[in-house]
C-alpha positions in Angstrom: -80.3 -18.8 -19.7 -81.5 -21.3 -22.1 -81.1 -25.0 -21.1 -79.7 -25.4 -24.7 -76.9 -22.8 -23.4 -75.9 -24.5 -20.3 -72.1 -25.8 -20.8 -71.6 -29.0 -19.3 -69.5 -29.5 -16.8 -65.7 -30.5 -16.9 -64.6 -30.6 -13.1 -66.5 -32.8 -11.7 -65.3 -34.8 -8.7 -64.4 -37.7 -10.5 -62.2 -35.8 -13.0 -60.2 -34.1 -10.1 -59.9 -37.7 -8.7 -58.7 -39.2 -11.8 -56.5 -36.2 -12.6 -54.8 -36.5 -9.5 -54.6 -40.0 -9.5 -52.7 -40.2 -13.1 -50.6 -36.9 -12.3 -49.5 -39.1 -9.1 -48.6 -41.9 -11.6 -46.5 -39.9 -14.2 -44.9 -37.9 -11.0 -43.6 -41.5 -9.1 -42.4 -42.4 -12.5 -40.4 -39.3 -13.6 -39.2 -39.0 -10.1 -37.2 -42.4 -10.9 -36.6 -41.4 -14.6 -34.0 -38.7 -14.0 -32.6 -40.7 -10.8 -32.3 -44.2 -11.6 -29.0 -43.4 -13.9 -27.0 -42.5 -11.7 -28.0 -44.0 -8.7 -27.2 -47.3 -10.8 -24.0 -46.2 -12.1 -22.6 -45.1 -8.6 -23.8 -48.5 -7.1 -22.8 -51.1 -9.5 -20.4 -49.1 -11.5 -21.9 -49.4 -14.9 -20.9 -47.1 -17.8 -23.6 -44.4 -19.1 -24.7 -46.7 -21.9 -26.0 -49.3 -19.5 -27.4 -47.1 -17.1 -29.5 -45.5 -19.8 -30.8 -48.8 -20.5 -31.7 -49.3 -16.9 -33.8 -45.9 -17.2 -35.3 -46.8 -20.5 -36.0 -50.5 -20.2 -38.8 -48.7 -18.1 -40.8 -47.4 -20.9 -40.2 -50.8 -23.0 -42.6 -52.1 -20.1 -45.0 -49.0 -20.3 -45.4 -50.0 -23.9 -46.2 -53.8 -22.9 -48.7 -52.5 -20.1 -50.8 -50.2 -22.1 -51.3 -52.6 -25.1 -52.7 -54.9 -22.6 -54.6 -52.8 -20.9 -56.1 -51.3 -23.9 -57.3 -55.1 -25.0 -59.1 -56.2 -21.4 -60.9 -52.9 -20.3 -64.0 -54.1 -22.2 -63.6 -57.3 -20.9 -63.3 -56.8 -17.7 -63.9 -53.5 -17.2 -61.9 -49.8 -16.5 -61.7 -50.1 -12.6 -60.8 -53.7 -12.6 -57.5 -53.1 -14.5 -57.0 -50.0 -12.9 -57.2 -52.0 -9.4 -55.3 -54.8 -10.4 -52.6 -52.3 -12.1 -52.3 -50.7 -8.5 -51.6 -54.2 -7.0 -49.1 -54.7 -9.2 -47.5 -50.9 -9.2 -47.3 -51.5 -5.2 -46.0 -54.8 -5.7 -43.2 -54.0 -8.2 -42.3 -50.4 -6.3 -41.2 -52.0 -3.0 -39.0 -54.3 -5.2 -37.0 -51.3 -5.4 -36.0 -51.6 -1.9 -34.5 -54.6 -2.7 -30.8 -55.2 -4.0 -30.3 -58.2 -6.2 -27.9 -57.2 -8.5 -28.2 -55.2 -11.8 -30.2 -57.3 -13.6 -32.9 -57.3 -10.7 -33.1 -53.6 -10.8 -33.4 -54.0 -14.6 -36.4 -56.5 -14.5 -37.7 -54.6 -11.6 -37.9 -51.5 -13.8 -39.6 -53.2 -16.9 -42.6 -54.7 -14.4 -42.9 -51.5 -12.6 -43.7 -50.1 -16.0 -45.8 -52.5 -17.8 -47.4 -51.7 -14.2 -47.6 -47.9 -14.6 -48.4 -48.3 -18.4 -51.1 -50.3 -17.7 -52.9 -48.0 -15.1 -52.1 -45.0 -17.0 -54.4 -46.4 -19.9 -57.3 -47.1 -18.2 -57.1 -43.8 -16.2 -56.9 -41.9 -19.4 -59.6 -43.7 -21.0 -62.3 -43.5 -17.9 -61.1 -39.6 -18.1 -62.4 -39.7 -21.7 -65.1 -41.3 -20.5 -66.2 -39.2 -17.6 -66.5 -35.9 -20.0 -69.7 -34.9 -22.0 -69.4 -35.5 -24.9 -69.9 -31.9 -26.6 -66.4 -30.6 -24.6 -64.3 -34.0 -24.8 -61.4 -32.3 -27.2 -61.2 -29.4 -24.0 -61.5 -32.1 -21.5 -58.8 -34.1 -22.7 -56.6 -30.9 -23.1 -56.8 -30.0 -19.6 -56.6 -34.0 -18.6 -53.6 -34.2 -20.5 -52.3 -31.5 -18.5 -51.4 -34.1 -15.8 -48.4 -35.4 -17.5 -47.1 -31.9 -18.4 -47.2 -31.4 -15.0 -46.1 -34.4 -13.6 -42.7 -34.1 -16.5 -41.8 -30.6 -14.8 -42.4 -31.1 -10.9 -40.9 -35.0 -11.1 -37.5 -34.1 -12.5 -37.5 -30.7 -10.5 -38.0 -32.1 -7.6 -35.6 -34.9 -8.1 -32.9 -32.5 -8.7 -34.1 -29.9 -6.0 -36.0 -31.1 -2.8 -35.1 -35.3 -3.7 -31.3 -34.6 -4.2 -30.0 -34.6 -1.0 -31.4 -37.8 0.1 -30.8 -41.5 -0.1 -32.6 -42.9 -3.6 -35.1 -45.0 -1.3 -35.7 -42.5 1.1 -37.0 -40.7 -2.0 -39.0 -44.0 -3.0 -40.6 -44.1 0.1 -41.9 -40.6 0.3 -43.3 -41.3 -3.4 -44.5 -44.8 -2.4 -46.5 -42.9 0.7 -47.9 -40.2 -2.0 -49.4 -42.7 -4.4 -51.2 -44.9 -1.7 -52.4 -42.0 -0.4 -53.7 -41.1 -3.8 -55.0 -44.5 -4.5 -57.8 -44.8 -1.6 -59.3 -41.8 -3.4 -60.2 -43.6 -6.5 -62.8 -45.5 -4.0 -64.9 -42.3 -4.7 -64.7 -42.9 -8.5 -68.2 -44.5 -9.6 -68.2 -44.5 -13.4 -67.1 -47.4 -15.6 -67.5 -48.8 -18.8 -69.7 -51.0 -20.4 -67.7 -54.4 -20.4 -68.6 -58.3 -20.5 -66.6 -61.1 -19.1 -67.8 -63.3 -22.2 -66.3 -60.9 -24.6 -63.7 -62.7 -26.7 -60.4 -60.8 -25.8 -58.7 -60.7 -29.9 -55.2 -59.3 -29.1 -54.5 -56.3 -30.9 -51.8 -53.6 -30.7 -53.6 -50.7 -32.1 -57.0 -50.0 -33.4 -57.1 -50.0 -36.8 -58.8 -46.6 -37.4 -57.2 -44.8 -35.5 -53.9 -46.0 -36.2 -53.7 -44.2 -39.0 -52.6 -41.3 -37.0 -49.7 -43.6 -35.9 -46.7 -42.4 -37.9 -47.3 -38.9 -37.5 -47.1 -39.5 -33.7 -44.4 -41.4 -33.6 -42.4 -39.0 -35.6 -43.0 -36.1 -33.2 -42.3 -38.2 -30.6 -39.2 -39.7 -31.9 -37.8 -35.6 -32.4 -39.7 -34.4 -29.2 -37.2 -37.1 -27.2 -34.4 -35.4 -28.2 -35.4 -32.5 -25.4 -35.8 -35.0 -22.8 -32.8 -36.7 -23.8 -30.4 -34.0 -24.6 -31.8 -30.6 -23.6 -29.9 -30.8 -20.3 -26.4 -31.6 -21.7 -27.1 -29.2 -24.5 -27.5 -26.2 -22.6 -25.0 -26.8 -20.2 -22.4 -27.6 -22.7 -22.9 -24.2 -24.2 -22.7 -22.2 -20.6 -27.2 -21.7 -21.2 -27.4 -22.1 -17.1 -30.9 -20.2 -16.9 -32.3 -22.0 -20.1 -30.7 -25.3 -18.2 -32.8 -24.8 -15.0 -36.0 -22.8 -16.7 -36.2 -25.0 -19.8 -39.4 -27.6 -18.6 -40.6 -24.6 -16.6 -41.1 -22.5 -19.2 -42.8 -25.6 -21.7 -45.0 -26.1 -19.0 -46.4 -22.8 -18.9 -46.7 -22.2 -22.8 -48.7 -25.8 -22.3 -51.1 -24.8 -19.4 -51.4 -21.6 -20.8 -53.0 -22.9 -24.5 -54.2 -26.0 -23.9 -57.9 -24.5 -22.5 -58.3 -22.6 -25.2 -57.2 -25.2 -28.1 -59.3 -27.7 -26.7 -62.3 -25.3 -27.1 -61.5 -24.6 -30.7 -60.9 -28.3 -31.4 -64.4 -29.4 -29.7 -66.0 -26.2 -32.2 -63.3 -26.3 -34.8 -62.2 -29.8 -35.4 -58.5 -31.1 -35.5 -57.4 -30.2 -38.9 -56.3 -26.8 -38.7 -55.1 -27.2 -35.1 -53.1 -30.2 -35.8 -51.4 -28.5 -39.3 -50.3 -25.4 -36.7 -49.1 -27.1 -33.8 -47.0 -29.5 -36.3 -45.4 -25.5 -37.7 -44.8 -24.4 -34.5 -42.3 -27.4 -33.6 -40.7 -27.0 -36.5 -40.2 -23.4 -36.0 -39.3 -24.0 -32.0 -36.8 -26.5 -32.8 -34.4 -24.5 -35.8 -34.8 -21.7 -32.9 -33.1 -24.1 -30.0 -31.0 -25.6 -32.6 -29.4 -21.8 -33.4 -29.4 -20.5 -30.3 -26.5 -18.2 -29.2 -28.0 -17.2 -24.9 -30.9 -18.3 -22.7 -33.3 -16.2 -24.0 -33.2 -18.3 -27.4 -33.5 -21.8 -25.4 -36.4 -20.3 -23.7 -37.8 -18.7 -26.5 -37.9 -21.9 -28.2 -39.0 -24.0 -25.0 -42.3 -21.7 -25.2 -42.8 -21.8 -29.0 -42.1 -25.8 -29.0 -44.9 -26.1 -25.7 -46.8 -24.1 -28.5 -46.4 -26.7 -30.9 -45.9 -30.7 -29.5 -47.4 -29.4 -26.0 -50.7 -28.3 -27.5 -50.0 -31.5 -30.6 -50.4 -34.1 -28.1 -53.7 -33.8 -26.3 -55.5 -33.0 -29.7 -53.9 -36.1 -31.0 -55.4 -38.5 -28.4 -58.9 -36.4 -29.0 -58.5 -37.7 -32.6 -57.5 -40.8 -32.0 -60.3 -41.1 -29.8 -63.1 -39.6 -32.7 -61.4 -41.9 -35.3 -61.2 -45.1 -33.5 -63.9 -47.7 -32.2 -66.4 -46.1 -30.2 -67.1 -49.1 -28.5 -63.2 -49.9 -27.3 -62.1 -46.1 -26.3 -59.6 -47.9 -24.2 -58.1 -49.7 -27.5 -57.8 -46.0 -29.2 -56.0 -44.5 -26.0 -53.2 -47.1 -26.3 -52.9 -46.8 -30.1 -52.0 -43.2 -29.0 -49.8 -43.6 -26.3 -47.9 -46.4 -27.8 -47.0 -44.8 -31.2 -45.8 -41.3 -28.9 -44.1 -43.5 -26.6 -42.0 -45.6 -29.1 -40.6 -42.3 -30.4 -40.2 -41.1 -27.2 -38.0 -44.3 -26.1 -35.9 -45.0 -29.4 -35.4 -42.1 -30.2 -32.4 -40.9 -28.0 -31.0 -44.5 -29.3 -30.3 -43.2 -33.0 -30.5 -38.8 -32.3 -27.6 -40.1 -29.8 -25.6 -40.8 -33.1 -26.6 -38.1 -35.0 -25.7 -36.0 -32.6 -22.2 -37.5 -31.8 -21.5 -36.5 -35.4 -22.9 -33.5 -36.2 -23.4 -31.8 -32.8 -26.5 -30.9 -30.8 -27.5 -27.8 -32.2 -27.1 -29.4 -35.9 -29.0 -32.3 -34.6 -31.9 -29.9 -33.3 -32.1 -27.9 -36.4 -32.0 -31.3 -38.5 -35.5 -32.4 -36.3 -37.5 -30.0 -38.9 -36.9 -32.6 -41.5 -39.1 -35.4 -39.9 -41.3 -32.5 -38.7 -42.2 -31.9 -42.1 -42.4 -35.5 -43.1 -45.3 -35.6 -40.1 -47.0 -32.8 -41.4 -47.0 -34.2 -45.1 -48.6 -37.4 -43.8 -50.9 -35.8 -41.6 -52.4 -33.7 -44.9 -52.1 -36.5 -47.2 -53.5 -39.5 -45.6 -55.3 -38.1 -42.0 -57.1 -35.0 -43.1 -58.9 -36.5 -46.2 -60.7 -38.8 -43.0 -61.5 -35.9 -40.7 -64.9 -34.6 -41.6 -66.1 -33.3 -38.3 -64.9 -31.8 -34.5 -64.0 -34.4 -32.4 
């Protein structure tokens, strides 16, 4: 074999370390996600409104963390943040075991996500960084694969293994995980190039690559409708299997596809990729919105893991090729902020629309600003993709 042939290699031991790490990250935070609601309702009896705030307010500070993280990576470098984001995660997390009142659980929640946001960014860009080069759109797909995961197994276990215990017992056993998963990163070498007399210039997003911003935030502002009202949905309707199978079933259709779209977006470029994935939500969300048994819901849970499961790593890979190759860290953010800002105000107005029309309406209605995502993606981001990521 040809040293021209050689692939290089994705699983190195940093990659595994970092994988691990940020799947550890997304797991402690789901884990309190699906939890926090209720335990807050039950101990300061608060109305569902509010205690969705108290889960929410979380990814408000996720938001805050990641656009300042994205900013000071090249100024003081990808470990540095991601060590001083660990302080601060540890920090904030024992807070939990503290009782204060509402409004300290509330605060509480919004620092132990700008905390969480703020790792998670420099952990996905060193990831980026860490791959070669000629298999970064595969690398990211399989990277990405940590949240998938870490969405599944985080509420599963909440609701299976976590549900018979006390909420901090459950906090400590996740508390215990992470710092065991944090003395690995000591074995993680590579950073970036960074200067402590850059000038830090604030910004929210880069400007290149923010381009691919509405698009995003569209599909993320319909894909929080699932994690919002998927649950309440299928039980309402007597779907028992879908209710219990639903994120297993995403998962796999994820896993399953993401190796080999990442290949054909490294060879292939985004374009076509991006236009299918976009069809295939569409498609997976009239399905779940009409869906008379289980099978449909699942059916729809595979074709939709198809579509926004496969949509979001081969975003960030663009974001990454279209931004400034000199502040990967700056392009991450612009990606996770625009999905994430769906993600979180979303449920706030599909809450409405639902109230009025009824979930299944609601679901079938999400091919609307599916369609408006695709239109800008082939008006005003193809025309600026020339070449593979």
């Amino acid at each position: 074999m040809s040293v021209s042939k050689v692939r290089s290699r994705i699983f190195t031991l940093e990659f595994i370390i970092v994988f691990i790490f940020h799947f550890i990250l997304m797991f402690s935070m789901y884990t309190t996600l699906v939890s926090i609601s209720g335990v807050s309702m039950e101990k300061y009896g608060i109305g569902p409104s509010l205690a969705g705030f108290v889960a929410s307010v979380f990814i408000l500070g996720i938001l805050i963390g990641r656009a300042v993280s994205g900013n000071f990576i090249n100024k003081i470098g990808i470990k540095n943040v991601v060590w001083g984001g660990v302080v601060m995660f540890f920090l904030t997390y024992v807070l939990y075991f503290l009782d204060f009142g509402l409004t300290f659980l509330i605060i509480v929640r919004l620092l132990n996500g700008f905390a969480t946001g703020y790792i998670s960014t420099a952990l996905n860009t060193l990831a980026t960084i860490i791959l070669p080069e000629d298999r970064r759109g595969e690398g990211i797909s399989y990277f990405s694969l940590s949240l998938v995961l870490a969405s599944s197994i985080g509420p599963f276990m909440s609701f299976t293994i976590f549900k018979d215990m006390r909420f901090n017992q459950m906090l400590l056993i996740v508390l215990i995980i992470m710092a065991v998963t944090t003395v690995s990163f000591l074995f993680v070498k590579t950073n970036n190039s960074y200067s402590k007399d850059r000038k830090v210039v604030f910004k929210l997003l880069d400007k290149k690559a923010a381009v691919m911003s509405p698009g995003i935030l569209i599909l993320g502002f319909t894909q929080s409708t699932i994690f919002a009202f998927i649950g309440t949905y299928t039980l309402i309707n007597g779907y028992y299997l879908a209710a219990s199978l639903y994120f297993i079933v995403y998962s796999i259709a994820t896993m399953l596809t993401r190796p080999i779209t990442g290949r054909i977006l490294d060879y292939r470029g985004p374009v076509g990729l991006i236009i299918a994935t976009i069809i295939f939500n569409a498609i997976g969300y009239y399905i779940l919105g009409g869906a008379v048994n289980d099978w449909m819901v699942l059916i729809s849970a595979a074709i939709i893991g198809l579509g926004m499961g496969n949509y979001q790593s081969i975003a960030q890979a663009t974001c990454v090729s279209l931004g400034d190759k000199d502040n990967i860290g700056l392009s991450t953010s612009t990606f996770f902020i625009s999905l994430e800002t769906g993600l979180g105000f979303g449920p706030l107005i599909l809450g409405a629309v639902a109230a009025y029309v009824g979930y299944g309406s609601m679901y079938q209605l999400m091919v609307i600003p599916i369609a408006v995502a695709l239109i800008h993606f082939i008006f005003f981001v193809k025309p600026k993709l020339t070449r593979p990521v």
